[in-house]
matplotlib code that plots the C-alpha trace (Angstrom):
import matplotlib.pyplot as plt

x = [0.0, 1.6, 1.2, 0.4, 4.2, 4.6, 7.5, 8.4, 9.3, 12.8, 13.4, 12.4, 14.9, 17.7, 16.9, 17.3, 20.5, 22.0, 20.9, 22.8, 25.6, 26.3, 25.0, 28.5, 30.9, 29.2, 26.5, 23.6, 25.2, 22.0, 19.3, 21.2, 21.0, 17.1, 16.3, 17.7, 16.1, 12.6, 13.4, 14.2, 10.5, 8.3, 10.0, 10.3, 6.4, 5.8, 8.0, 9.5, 9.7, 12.7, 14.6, 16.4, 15.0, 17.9, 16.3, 12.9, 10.1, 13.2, 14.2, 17.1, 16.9, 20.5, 21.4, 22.9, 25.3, 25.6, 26.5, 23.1, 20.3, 16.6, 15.4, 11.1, 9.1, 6.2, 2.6, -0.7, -1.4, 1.3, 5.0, 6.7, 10.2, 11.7, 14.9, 17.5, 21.2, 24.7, 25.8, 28.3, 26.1, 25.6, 22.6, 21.2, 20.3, 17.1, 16.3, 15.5, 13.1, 11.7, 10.1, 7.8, 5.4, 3.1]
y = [0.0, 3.3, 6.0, 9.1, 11.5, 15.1, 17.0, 19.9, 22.8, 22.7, 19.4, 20.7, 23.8, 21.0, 19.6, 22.9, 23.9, 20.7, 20.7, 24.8, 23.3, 20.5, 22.3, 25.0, 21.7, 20.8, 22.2, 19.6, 17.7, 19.4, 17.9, 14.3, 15.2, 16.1, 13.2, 10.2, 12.3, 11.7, 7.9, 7.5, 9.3, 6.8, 3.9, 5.5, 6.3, 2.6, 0.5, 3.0, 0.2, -1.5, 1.8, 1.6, 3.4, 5.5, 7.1, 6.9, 7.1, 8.4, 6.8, 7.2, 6.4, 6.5, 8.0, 5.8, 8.3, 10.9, 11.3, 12.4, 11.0, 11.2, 11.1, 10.6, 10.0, 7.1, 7.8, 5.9, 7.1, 9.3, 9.5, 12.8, 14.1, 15.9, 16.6, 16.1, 16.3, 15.4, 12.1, 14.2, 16.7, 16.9, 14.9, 17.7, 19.3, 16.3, 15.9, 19.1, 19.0, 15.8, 17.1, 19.0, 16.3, 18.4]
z = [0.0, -1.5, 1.2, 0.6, 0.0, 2.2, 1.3, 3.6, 2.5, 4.2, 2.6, -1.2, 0.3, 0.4, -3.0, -4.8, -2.2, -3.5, -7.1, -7.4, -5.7, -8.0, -11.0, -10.1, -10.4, -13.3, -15.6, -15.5, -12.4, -10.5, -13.2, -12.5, -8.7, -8.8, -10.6, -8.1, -5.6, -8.2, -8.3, -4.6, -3.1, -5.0, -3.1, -0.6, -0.5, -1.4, 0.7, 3.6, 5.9, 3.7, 4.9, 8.4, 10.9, 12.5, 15.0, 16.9, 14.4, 11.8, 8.8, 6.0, 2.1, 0.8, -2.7, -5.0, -7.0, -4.5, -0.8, 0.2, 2.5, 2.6, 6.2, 6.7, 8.8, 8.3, 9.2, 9.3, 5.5, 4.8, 4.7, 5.7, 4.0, 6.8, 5.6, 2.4, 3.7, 2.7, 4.7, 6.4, 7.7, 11.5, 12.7, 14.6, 11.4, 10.8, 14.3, 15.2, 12.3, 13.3, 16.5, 14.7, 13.7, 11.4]

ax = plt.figure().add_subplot(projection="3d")
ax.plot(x, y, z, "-o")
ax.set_aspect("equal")
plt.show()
């Protein structure tokens, strides 16, 4: 059962941080970016329970092609994108946002 897919606006933020970032190291780097971002959310709207969960309630889709992490949270109907970060980024940054439930 596909649930239903909430991006927040700070994760979408990430996405397009990222997406300039690599698109300065190499023009269209950002389209390639964006779009394993695109392939990741459907599975991860389908099957989010095949994703570790890293924290209470937290879990983490890995990137294939580039160091980056998708962190959500799984409700009854609905999975929640809280945040889109570079592995190497300090934790805080997705746990502070996944306090605020809604």
């Amino acid at each position: 059962m596909s649930r239903a897919l909430v991006v927040r606006p700070e994760a979408e933020l990430d996405v397009e941080e990222a997406a300039f970032w690599y698109d300065d190291q190499q023009p269209g780097l950002g389209d390639r970016f964006t779009a394993e971002v695109n392939q990741l959310l459907p599975r991860i709207a389908e099957y989010p329970f095949q994703f570790p969960e890293i924290d209470r309630d937290v879990r983490r889709g890995l990137l294939q092609r580039f160091p980056y992490a998708v962190y959500f949270i799984v409700g009854e109907d609905t999975v929640t994108v809280i945040a889109v970060l570079h592995q190497r980024r300090h934790p805080d940054t997705w746990r502070l946002r996944s306090g605020d439930r809604h």
